[in-house]
DRENTORKOL-3810 file (N, C-alpha, C; in nm, 4 decimals):
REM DRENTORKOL-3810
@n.u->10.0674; n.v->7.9817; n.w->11.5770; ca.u->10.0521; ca.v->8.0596; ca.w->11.4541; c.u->10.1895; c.v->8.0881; c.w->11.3962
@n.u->10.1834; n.v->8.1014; n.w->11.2639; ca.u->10.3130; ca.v->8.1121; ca.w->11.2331; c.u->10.3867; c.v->8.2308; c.w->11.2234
@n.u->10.3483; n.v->8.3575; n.w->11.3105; ca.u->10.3727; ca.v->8.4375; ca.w->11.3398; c.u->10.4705; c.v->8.4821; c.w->11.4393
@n.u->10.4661; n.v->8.3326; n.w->11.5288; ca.u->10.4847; ca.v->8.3217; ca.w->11.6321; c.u->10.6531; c.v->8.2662; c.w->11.6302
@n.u->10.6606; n.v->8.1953; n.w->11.5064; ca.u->10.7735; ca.v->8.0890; ca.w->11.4571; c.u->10.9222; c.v->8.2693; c.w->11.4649
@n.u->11.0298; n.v->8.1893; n.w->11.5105; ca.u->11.1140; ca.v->8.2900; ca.w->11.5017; c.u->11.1658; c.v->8.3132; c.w->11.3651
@n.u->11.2115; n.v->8.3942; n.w->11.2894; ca.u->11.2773; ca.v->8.4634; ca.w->11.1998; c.u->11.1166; c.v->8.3994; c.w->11.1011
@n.u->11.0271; n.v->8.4376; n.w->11.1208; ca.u->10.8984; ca.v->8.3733; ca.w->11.0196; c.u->10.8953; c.v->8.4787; c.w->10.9525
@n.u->10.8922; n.v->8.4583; n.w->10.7963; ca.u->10.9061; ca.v->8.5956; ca.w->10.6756; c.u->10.7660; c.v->8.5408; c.w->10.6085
@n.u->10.6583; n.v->8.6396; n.w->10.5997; ca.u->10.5556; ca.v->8.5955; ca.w->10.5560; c.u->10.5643; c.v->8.5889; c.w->10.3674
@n.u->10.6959; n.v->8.6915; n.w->10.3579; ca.u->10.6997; ca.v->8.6976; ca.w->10.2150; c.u->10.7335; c.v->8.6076; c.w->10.1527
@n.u->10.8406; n.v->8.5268; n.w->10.1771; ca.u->10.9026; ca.v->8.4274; ca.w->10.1809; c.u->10.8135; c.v->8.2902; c.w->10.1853
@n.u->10.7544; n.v->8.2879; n.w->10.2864; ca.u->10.6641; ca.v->8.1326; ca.w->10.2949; c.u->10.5734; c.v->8.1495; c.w->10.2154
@n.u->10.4901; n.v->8.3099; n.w->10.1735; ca.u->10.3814; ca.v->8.2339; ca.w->10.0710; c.u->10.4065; c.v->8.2399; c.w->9.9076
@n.u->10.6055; n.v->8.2477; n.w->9.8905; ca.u->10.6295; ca.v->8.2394; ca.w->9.7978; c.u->10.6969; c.v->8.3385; c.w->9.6755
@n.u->10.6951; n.v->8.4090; n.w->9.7848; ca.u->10.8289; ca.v->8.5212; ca.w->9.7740; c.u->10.7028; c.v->8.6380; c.w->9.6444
@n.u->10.8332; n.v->8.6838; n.w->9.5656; ca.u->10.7947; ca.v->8.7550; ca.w->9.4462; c.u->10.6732; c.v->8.7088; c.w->9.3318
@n.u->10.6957; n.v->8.6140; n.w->9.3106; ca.u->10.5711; ca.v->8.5565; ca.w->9.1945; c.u->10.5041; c.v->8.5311; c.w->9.2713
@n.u->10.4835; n.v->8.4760; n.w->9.3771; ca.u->10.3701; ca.v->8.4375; ca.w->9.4438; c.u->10.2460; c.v->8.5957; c.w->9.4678
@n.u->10.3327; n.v->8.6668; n.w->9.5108; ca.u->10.2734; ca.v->8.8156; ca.w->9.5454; c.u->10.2350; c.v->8.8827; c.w->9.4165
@n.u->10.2920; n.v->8.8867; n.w->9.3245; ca.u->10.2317; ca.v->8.9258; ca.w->9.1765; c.u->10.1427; c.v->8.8417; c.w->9.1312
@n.u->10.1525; n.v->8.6979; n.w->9.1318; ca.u->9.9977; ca.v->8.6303; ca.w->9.0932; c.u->9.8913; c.v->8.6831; c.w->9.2139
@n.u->9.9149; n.v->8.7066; n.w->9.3245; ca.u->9.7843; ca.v->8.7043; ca.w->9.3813; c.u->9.6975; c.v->8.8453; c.w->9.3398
@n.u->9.8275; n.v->8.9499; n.w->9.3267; ca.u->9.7720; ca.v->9.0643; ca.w->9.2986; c.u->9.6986; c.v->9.1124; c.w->9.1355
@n.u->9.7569; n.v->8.9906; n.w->9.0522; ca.u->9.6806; ca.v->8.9811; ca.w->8.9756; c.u->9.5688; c.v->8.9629; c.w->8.9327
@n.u->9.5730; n.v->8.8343; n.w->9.0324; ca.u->9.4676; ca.v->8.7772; ca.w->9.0170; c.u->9.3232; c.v->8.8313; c.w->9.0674
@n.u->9.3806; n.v->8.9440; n.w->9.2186; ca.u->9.2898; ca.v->9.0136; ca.w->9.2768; c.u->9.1856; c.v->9.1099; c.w->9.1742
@n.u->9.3087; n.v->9.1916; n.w->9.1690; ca.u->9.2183; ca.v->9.2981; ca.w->9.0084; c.u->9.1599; c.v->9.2152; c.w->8.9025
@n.u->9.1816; n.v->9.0939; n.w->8.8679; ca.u->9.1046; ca.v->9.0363; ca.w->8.7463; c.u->8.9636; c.v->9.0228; c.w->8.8186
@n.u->8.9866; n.v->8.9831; n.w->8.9583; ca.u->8.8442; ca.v->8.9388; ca.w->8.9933; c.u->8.7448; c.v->9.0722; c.w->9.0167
@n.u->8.8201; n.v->9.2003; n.w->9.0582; ca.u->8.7657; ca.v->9.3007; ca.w->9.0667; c.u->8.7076; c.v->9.3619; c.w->8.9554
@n.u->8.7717; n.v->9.2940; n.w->8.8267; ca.u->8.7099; ca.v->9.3021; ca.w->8.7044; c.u->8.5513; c.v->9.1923; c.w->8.6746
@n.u->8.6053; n.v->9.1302; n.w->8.7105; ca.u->8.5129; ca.v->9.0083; ca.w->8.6745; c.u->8.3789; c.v->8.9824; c.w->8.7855
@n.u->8.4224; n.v->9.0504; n.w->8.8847; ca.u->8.2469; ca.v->8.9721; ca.w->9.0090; c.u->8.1784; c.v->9.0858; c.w->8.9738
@n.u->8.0584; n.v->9.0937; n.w->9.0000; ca.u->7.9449; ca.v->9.1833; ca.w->8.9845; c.u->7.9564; c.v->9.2307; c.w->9.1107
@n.u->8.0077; n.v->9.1713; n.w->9.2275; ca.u->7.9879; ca.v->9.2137; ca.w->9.3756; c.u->8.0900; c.v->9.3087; c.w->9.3358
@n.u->8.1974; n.v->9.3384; n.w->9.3025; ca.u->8.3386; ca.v->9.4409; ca.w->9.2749; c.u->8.3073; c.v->9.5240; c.w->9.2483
@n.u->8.1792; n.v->9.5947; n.w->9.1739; ca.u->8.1917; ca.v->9.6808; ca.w->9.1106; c.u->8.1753; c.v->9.7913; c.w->9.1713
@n.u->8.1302; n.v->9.8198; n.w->9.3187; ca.u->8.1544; ca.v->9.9297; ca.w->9.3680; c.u->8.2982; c.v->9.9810; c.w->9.3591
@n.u->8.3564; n.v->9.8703; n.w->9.4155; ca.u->8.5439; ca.v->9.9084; ca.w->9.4451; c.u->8.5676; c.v->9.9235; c.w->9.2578
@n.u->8.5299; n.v->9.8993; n.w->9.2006; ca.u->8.6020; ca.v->9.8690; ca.w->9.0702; c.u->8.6274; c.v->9.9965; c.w->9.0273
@n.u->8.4778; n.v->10.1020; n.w->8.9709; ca.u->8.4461; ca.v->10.2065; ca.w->8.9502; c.u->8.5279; c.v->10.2860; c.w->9.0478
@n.u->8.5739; n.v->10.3228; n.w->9.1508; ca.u->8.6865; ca.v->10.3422; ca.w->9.2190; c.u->8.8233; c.v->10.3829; c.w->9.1632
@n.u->8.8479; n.v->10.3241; n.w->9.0548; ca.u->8.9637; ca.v->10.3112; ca.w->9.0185; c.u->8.9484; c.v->10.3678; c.w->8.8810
@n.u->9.0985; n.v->10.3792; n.w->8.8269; ca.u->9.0926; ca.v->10.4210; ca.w->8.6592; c.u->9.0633; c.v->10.2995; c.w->8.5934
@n.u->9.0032; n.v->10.3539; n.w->8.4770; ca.u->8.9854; ca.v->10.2117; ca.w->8.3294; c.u->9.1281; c.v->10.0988; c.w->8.3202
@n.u->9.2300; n.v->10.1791; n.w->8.3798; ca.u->9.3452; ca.v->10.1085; ca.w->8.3217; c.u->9.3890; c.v->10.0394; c.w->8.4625
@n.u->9.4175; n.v->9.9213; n.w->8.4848; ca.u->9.4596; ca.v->9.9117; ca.w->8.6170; c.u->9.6305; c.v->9.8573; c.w->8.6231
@n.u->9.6302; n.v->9.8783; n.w->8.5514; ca.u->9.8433; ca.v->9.8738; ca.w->8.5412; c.u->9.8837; c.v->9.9333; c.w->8.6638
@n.u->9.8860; n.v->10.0520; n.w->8.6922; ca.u->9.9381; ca.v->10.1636; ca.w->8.7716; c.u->9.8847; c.v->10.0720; c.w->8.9363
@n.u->9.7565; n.v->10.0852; n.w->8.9464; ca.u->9.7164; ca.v->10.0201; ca.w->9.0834; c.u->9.7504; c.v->9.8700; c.w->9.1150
@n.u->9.8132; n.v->9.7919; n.w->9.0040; ca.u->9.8153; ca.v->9.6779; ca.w->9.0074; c.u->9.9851; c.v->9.6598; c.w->9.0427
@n.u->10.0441; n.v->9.7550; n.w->8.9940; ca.u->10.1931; ca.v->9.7408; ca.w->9.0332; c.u->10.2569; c.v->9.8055; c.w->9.1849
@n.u->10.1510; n.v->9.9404; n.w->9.2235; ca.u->10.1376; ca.v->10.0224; ca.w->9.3486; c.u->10.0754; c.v->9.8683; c.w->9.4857
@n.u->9.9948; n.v->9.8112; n.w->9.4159; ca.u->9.9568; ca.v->9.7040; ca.w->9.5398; c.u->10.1370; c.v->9.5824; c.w->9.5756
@n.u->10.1273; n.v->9.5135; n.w->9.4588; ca.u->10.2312; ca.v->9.4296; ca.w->9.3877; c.u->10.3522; c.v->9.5229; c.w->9.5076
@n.u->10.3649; n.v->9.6519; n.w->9.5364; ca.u->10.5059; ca.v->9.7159; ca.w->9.5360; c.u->10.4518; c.v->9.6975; c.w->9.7069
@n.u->10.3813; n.v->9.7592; n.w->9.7357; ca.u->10.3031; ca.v->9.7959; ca.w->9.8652; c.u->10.3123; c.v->9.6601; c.w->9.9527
@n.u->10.2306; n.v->9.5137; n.w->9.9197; ca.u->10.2157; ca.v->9.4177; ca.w->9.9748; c.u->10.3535; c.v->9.3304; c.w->9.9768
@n.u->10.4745; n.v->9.3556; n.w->9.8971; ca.u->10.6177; ca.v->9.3101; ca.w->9.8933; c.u->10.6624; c.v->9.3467; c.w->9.9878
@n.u->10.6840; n.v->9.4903; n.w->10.0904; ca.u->10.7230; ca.v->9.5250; ca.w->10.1953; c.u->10.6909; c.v->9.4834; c.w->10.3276
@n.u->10.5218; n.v->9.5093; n.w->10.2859; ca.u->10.4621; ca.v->9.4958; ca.w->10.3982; c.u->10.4242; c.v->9.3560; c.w->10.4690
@n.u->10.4728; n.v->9.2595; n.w->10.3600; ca.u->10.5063; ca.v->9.1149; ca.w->10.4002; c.u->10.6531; c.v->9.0891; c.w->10.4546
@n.u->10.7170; n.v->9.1777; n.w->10.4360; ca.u->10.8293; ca.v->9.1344; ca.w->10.5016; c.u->10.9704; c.v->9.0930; c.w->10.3806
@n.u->10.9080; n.v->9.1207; n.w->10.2556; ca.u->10.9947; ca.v->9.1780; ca.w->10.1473; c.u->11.0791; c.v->9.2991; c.w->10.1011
@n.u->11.1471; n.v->9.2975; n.w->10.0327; ca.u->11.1685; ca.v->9.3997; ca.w->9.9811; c.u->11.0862; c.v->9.5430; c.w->9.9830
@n.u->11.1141; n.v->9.6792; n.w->10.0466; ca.u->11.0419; ca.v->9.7872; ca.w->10.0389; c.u->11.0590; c.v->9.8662; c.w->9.9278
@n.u->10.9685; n.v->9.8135; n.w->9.8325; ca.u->10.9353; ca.v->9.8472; ca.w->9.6731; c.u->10.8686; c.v->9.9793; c.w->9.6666
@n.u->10.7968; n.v->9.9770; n.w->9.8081; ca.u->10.6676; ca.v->10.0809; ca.w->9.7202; c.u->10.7478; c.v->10.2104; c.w->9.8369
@n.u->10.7838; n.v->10.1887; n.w->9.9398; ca.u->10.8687; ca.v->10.3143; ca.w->9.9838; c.u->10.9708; c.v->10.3595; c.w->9.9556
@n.u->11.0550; n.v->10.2851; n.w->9.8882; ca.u->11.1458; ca.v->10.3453; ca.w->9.7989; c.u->11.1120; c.v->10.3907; c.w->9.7278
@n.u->10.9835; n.v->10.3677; n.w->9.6469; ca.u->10.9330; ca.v->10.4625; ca.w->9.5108; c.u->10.8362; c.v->10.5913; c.w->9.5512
@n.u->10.7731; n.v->10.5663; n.w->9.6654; ca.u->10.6613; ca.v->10.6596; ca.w->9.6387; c.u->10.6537; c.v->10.7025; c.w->9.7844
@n.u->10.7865; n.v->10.6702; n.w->9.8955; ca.u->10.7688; ca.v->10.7229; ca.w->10.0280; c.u->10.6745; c.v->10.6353; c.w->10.1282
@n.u->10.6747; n.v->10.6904; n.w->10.2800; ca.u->10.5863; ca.v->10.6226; ca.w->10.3297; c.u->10.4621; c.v->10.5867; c.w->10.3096
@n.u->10.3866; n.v->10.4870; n.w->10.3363; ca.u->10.2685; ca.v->10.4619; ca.w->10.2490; c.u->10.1414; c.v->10.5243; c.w->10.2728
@n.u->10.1395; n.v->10.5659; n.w->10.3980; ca.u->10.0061; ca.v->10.6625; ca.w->10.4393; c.u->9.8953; c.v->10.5951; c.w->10.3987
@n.u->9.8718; n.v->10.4717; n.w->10.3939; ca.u->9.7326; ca.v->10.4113; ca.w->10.3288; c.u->9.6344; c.v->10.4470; c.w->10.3516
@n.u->9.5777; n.v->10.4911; n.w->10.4645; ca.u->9.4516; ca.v->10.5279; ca.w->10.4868; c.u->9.4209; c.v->10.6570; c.w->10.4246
@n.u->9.5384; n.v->10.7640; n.w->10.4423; ca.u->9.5692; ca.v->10.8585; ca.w->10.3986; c.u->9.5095; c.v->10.8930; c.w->10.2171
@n.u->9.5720; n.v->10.7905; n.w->10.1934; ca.u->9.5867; ca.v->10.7801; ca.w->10.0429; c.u->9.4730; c.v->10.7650; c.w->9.9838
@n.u->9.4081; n.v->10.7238; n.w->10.0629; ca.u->9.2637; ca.v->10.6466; ca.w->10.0549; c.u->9.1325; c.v->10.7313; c.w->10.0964
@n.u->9.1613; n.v->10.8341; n.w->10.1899; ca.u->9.0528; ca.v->10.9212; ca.w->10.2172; c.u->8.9899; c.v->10.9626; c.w->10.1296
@n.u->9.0135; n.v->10.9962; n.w->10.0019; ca.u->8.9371; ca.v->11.0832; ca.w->9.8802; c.u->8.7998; c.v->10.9638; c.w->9.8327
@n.u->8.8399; n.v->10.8227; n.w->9.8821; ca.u->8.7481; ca.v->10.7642; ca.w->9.8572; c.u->8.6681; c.v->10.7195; c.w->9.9765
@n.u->8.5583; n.v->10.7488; n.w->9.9287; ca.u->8.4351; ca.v->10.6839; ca.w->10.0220; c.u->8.4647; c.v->10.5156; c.w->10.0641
@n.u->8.5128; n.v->10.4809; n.w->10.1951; ca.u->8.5188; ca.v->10.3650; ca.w->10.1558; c.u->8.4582; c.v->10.3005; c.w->10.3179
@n.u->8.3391; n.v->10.2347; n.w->10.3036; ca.u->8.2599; ca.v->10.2035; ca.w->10.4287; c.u->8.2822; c.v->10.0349; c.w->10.4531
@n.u->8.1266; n.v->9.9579; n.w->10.4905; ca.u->8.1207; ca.v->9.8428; ca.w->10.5621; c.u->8.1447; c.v->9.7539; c.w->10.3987
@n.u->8.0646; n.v->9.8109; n.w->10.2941; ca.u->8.0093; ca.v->9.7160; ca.w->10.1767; c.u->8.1620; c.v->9.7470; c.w->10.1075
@n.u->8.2134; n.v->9.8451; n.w->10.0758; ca.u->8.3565; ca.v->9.8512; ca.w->9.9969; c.u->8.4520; c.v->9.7754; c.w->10.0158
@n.u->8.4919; n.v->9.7776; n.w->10.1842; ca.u->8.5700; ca.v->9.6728; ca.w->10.2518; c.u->8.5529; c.v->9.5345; c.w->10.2201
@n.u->8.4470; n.v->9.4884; n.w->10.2482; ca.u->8.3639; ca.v->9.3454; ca.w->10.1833; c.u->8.3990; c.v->9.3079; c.w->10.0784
@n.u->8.3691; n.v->9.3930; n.w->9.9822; ca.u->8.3641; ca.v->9.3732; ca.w->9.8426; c.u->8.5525; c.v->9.3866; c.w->9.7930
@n.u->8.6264; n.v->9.4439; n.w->9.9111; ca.u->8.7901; ca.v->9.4266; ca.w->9.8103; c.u->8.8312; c.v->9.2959; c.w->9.9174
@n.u->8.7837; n.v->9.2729; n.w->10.0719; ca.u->8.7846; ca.v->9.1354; ca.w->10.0747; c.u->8.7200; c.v->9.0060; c.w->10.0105
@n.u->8.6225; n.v->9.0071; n.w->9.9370; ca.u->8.5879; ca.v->8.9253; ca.w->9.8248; c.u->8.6871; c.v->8.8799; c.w->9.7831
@n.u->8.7183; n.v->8.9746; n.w->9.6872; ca.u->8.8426; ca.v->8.9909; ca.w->9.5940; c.u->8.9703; c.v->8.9537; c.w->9.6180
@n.u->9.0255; n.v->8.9798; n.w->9.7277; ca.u->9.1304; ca.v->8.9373; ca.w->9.7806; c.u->9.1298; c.v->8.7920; c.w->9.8499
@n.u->9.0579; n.v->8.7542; n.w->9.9377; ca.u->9.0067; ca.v->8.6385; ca.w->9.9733; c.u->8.9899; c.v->8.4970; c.w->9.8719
@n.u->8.9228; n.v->8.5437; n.w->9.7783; ca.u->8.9139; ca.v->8.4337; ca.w->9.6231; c.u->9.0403; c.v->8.4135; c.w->9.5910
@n.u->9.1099; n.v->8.5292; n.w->9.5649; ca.u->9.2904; ca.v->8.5939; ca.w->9.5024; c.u->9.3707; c.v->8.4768; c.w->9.6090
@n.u->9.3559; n.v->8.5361; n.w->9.7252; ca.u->9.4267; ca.v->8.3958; ca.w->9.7878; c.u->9.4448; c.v->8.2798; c.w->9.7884
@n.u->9.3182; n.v->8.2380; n.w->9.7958; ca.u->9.2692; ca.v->8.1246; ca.w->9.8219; c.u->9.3175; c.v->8.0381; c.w->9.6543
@n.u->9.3448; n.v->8.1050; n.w->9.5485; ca.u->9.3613; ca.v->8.0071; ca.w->9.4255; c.u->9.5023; c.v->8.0537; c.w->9.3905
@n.u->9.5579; n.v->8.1314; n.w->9.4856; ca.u->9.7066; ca.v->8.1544; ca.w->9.4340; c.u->9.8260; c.v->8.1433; c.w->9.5661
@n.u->9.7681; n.v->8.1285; n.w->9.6648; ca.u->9.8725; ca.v->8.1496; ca.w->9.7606; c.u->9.8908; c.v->8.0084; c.w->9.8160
@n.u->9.9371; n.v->7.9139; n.w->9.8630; ca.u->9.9545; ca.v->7.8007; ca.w->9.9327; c.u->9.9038; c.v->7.8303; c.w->10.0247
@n.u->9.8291; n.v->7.6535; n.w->10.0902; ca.u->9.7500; ca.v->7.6201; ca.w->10.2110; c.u->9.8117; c.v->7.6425; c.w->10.3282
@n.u->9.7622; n.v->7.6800; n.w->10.3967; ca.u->9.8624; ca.v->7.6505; ca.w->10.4966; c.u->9.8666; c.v->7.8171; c.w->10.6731
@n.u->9.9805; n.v->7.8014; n.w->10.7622; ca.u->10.0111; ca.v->7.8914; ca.w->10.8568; c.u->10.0116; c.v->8.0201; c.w->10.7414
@n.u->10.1091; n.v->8.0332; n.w->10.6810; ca.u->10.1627; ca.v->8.1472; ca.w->10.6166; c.u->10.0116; c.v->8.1800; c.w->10.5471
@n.u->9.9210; n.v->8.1654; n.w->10.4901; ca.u->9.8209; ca.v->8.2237; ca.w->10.4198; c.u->9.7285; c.v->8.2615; c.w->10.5163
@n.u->9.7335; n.v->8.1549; n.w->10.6613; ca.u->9.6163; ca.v->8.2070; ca.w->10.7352; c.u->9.6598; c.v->8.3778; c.w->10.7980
@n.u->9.7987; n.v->8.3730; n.w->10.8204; ca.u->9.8680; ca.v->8.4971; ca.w->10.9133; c.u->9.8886; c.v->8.6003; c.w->10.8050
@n.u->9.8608; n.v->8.5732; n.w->10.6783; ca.u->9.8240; ca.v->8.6761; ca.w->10.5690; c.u->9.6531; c.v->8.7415; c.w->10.5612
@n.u->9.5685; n.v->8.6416; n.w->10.5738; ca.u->9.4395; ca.v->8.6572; ca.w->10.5696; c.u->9.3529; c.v->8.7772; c.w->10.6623
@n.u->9.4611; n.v->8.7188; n.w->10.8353; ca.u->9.4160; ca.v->8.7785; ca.w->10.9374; c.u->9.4777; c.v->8.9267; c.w->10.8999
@n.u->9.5819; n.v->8.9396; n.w->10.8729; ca.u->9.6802; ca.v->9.1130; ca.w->10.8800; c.u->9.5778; c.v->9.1747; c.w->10.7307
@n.u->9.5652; n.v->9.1226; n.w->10.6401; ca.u->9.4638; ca.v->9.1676; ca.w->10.5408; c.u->9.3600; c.v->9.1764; c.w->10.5513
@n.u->9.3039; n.v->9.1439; n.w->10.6965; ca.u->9.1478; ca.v->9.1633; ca.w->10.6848; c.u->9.1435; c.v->9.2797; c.w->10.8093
@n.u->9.2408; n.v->9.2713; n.w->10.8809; ca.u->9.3347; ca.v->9.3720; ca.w->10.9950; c.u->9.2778; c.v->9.4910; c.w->10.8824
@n.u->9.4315; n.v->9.5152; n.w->10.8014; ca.u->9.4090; ca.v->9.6537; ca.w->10.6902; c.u->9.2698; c.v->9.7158; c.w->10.6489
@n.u->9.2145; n.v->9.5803; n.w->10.5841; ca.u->9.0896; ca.v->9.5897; ca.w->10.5076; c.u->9.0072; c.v->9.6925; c.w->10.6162
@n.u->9.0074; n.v->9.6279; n.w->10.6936; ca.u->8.8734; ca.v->9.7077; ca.w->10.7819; c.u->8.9326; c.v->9.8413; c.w->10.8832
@n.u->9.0686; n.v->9.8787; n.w->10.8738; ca.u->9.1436; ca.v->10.0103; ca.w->10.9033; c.u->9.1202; c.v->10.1050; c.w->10.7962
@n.u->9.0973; n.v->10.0609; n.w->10.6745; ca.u->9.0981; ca.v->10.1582; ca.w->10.5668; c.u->8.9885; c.v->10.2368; c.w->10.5433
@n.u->8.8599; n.v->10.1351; n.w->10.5912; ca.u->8.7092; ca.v->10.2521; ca.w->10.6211; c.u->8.7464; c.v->10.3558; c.w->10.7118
@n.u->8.6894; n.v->10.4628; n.w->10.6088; ca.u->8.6261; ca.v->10.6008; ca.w->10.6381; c.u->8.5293; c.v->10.6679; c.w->10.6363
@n.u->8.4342; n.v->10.5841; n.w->10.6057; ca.u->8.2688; ca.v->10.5956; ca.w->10.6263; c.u->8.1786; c.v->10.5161; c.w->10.6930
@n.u->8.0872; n.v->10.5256; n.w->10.7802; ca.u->8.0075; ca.v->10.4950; ca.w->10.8220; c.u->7.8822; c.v->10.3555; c.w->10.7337
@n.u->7.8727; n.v->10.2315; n.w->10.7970; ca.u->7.7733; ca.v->10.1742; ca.w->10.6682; c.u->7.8906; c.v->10.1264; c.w->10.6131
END
C-alpha cells in the first residue's frame, strides 16, 4: 500500500492543491445534485462557499499538505464540530456517495486514491453520532 512507501505524501501524489480543490468541488456539486444528498445537503447553509473552502482547508493538512485549516480556525475537533448535527448510518452513506463519485472523476487511479478512500471512509464513519 502506498502508505507503506517511505516519505509517501498523500497530498502530493493525488495532486497536490488543484487536485484537492477539484475534488472538493466537485463533492458539494454532487451534494447539490443527487437526490440521495439531500439529507446531508439540508445540513448545511444555502450558500456553500464557507463549507466548501473549510473542507478544501481541512483535507490540505490532513493529507499531508499544508495546515490551512489550523492555522485559520485552530485544531479541528471534527467530530466535535459536528455534534450539533444528527449524523448516523444513512448521513455517513450519503456524504460517502458524494465523496466517493468526487473521487473517483477527479482524483487519479491508482495507490494514492485507494489510501485516500480507506482514511475517508476511516473519518466518514468516526463522525457518526447517532444510532441508525
Amino acid at each position: 500500500m502506498a502508505a507503506d512507501i517511505p516519505d509517501f505524501n498523500p497530498y502530493e501524489a493525488l495532486g497536490g492543491e488543484a487536485a484537492i480543490r477539484a475534488l472538493v468541488d466537485r463533492f458539494y456539486d454532487l451534494m447539490d445534485e443527487l437526490p440521495e444528498a439531500y439529507m446531508i445537503r439540508k445540513l448545511h447553509q444555502d450558500d456553500l462557499a464557507s463549507a466548501r473552502q473549510k473542507l478544501f482547508e481541512y483535507l490540505s493538512g490532513w493529507l499531508g499538505g499544508p495546515n490551512l485549516y489550523e492555522s485559520k480556525h485552530g485544531h479541528p475537533r471534527m467530530r466535535g464540530r459536528h455534534m450539533p448535527f444528527a449524523i448516523g448510518e444513512a448521513e455517513r452513506d450519503a456524504w460517502l456517495l458524494c465523496m466517493a463519485q468526487a473521487a473517483k472523476e477527479t482524483l487519479p487511479e491508482g495507490a494514492a486514491r485507494d489510501h485516500f478512500w480507506e482514511k475517508v471512509a476511516g473519518l466518514a464513519d468516526f463522525m457518526r453520532n447517532r444510532e441508525g
